[in-house]
N, C-alpha and C positions, 0 to 999 in steps of 0.2 A: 389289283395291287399295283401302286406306282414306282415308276423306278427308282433308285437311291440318286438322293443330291448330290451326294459327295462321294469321294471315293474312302471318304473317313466312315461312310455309313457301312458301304458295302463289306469294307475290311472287317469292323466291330462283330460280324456272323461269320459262322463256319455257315459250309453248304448246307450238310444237315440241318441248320436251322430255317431254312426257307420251308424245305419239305414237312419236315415237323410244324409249323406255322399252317402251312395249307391242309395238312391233317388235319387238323386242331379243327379248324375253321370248317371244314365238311363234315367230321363229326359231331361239334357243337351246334353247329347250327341247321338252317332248313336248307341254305344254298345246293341247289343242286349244279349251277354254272359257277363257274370263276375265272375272270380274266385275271393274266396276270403279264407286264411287259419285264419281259426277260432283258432287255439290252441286250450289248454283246455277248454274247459267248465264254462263260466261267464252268466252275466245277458246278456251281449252283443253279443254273439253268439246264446244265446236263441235267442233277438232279429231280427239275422242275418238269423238264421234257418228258420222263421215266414213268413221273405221277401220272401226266395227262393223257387224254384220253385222244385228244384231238391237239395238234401242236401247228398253229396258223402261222405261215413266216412270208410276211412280205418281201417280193424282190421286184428287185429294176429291171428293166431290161437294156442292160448294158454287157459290153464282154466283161468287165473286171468284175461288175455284182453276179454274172453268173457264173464267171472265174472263182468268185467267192465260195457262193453256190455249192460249186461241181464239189471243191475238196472239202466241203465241212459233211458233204453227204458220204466221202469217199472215206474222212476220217472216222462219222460214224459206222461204216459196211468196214474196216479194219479194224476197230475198236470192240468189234462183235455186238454194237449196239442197233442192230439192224431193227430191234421194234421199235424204234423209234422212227425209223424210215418209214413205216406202213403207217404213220399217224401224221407226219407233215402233209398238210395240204398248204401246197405256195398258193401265194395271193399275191396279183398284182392287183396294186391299188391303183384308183382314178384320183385325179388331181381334185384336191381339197376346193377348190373354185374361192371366190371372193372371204376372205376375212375381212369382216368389219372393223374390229378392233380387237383389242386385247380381253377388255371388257366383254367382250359380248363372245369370244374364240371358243370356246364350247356350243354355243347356242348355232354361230355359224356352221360348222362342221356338223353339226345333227342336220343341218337342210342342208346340207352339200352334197354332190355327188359320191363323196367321198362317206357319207350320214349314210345316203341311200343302201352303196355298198354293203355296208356293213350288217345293214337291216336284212339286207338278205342274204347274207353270210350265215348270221344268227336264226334264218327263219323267223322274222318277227313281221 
Protein backbone atom coordinates (compact mmCIF):
# COMPACT_ATOMS: atom_id res chain seq x y z
CA UNK A 1 0.00 0.00 0.00
CA UNK A 2 1.53 3.54 -1.17
CA UNK A 3 1.82 6.38 0.76
CA UNK A 4 -0.81 9.31 0.48
CA UNK A 5 -0.05 12.28 -2.23
CA UNK A 6 -1.27 14.81 -0.46
CA UNK A 7 -1.93 15.70 2.86
CA UNK A 8 -5.67 16.36 1.44
CA UNK A 9 -5.69 12.28 1.12
CA UNK A 10 -4.31 11.39 4.43
CA UNK A 11 -6.67 13.99 6.31
CA UNK A 12 -10.03 12.62 4.27
CA UNK A 13 -9.33 8.96 6.78
CA UNK A 14 -9.70 8.58 10.35
CA UNK A 15 -6.94 5.99 11.69
CA UNK A 16 -9.28 3.44 11.99
CA UNK A 17 -9.83 3.52 8.51
CA UNK A 18 -6.43 2.30 7.56
CA UNK A 19 -6.67 -0.77 10.03
CA UNK A 20 -10.20 -1.58 8.90
CA UNK A 21 -8.68 -1.48 5.16
CA UNK A 22 -6.00 -4.03 5.99
CA UNK A 23 -8.44 -6.23 7.71
CA UNK A 24 -10.64 -6.26 4.93
CA UNK A 25 -7.90 -7.13 2.62
CA UNK A 26 -6.47 -10.20 4.83
CA UNK A 27 -9.83 -11.39 5.29
CA UNK A 28 -10.99 -11.16 1.75
CA UNK A 29 -8.49 -12.24 0.18
CA UNK A 30 -5.45 -15.10 -0.09
CA UNK A 31 -2.62 -12.46 0.88
CA UNK A 32 -0.89 -13.78 3.53
CA UNK A 33 2.06 -10.65 3.40
CA UNK A 34 1.37 -7.08 2.94
CA UNK A 35 3.60 -4.24 2.67
CA UNK A 36 2.49 -1.18 3.64
CA UNK A 37 4.82 2.52 3.78
CA UNK A 38 3.73 4.02 6.79
CA UNK A 39 5.61 7.66 6.26
CA UNK A 40 6.04 9.54 9.21
CA UNK A 41 4.52 8.87 12.34
CA UNK A 42 0.55 9.47 12.91
CA UNK A 43 -2.19 8.11 14.94
CA UNK A 44 -2.57 5.74 11.81
CA UNK A 45 0.49 4.05 11.68
CA UNK A 46 0.52 3.68 15.31
CA UNK A 47 -2.56 1.94 14.48
CA UNK A 48 -0.88 0.08 11.49
CA UNK A 49 2.25 -0.99 13.83
CA UNK A 50 -0.56 -2.74 16.45
CA UNK A 51 -1.93 -4.93 13.30
CA UNK A 52 1.66 -6.27 12.27
CA UNK A 53 3.29 -8.86 12.94
CA UNK A 54 6.57 -7.70 11.97
CA UNK A 55 7.19 -3.67 11.86
CA UNK A 56 10.64 -3.01 9.46
CA UNK A 57 11.92 0.59 10.02
CA UNK A 58 14.86 1.87 8.17
CA UNK A 59 17.42 4.08 9.72
CA UNK A 60 20.63 6.10 9.11
CA UNK A 61 23.11 5.99 10.83
CA UNK A 62 23.50 9.33 11.91
CA UNK A 63 23.30 11.08 15.70
CA UNK A 64 19.95 13.02 14.66
CA UNK A 65 18.18 9.74 12.86
CA UNK A 66 19.20 7.89 15.86
CA UNK A 67 18.34 10.78 18.07
CA UNK A 68 15.12 10.21 16.27
CA UNK A 69 15.28 6.75 16.87
CA UNK A 70 16.07 6.68 20.63
CA UNK A 71 12.64 8.86 21.51
CA UNK A 72 9.98 7.38 19.14
CA UNK A 73 11.18 3.91 20.95
CA UNK A 74 11.19 5.73 24.33
CA UNK A 75 7.64 7.24 23.54
CA UNK A 76 6.47 3.78 22.64
CA UNK A 77 8.15 2.07 26.31
CA UNK A 78 5.96 5.30 28.00
CA UNK A 79 2.95 4.94 26.07
CA UNK A 80 2.73 1.31 27.27
CA UNK A 81 2.98 0.35 23.74
CA UNK A 82 5.98 -1.87 24.49
CA UNK A 83 4.48 -4.79 21.84
CA UNK A 84 5.36 -3.07 19.54
CA UNK A 85 9.05 -2.88 20.44
CA UNK A 86 9.36 -6.70 20.15
CA UNK A 87 8.27 -6.38 16.43
CA UNK A 88 10.53 -3.44 14.96
CA UNK A 89 13.32 -5.05 13.41
CA UNK A 90 15.70 -1.75 12.04
CA UNK A 91 17.01 -1.93 8.75
CA UNK A 92 19.85 -0.18 7.49
CA UNK A 93 19.59 0.01 4.05
CA UNK A 94 22.35 -0.17 1.23
CA UNK A 95 22.64 2.55 -1.28
CA UNK A 96 20.14 2.14 -4.08
CA UNK A 97 23.34 2.09 -6.71
CA UNK A 98 22.90 3.63 -10.37
CA UNK A 99 19.21 4.72 -11.46
CA UNK A 100 18.78 4.59 -14.92
CA UNK A 101 16.04 6.73 -15.23
CA UNK A 102 12.80 7.61 -14.26
CA UNK A 103 11.29 5.24 -16.63
CA UNK A 104 12.97 2.24 -15.99
CA UNK A 105 13.32 3.35 -11.53
CA UNK A 106 11.54 0.36 -10.40
CA UNK A 107 13.33 -2.21 -12.71
CA UNK A 108 16.69 -0.50 -11.53
CA UNK A 109 16.18 -0.85 -7.79
CA UNK A 110 14.93 -4.60 -8.25
CA UNK A 111 18.86 -5.24 -9.39
CA UNK A 112 20.28 -3.02 -6.98
CA UNK A 113 21.86 -3.62 -3.95
CA UNK A 114 19.33 -2.11 -2.47
CA UNK A 115 16.61 -5.14 -4.74
CA UNK A 116 19.20 -7.51 -3.29
CA UNK A 117 18.59 -6.46 0.30
CA UNK A 118 15.34 -6.62 0.37
CA UNK A 119 15.20 -10.21 -1.18
CA UNK A 120 16.71 -11.34 1.56
CA UNK A 121 14.88 -9.46 4.17
CA UNK A 122 11.81 -11.21 2.57
CA UNK A 123 13.39 -14.64 2.25
CA UNK A 124 12.91 -14.80 -1.32
Amino acid sequence: IPPFLSPEDQEALEPGDHTALVERIMEETEHTLMVADLGGFSAAALSMMELSDVVYMPVLEDFISEGKCGEFLDYLKETGKSRILERIQKLRLPQPGTIRSRDSYLDSLLLSPLGDYAREVAGC
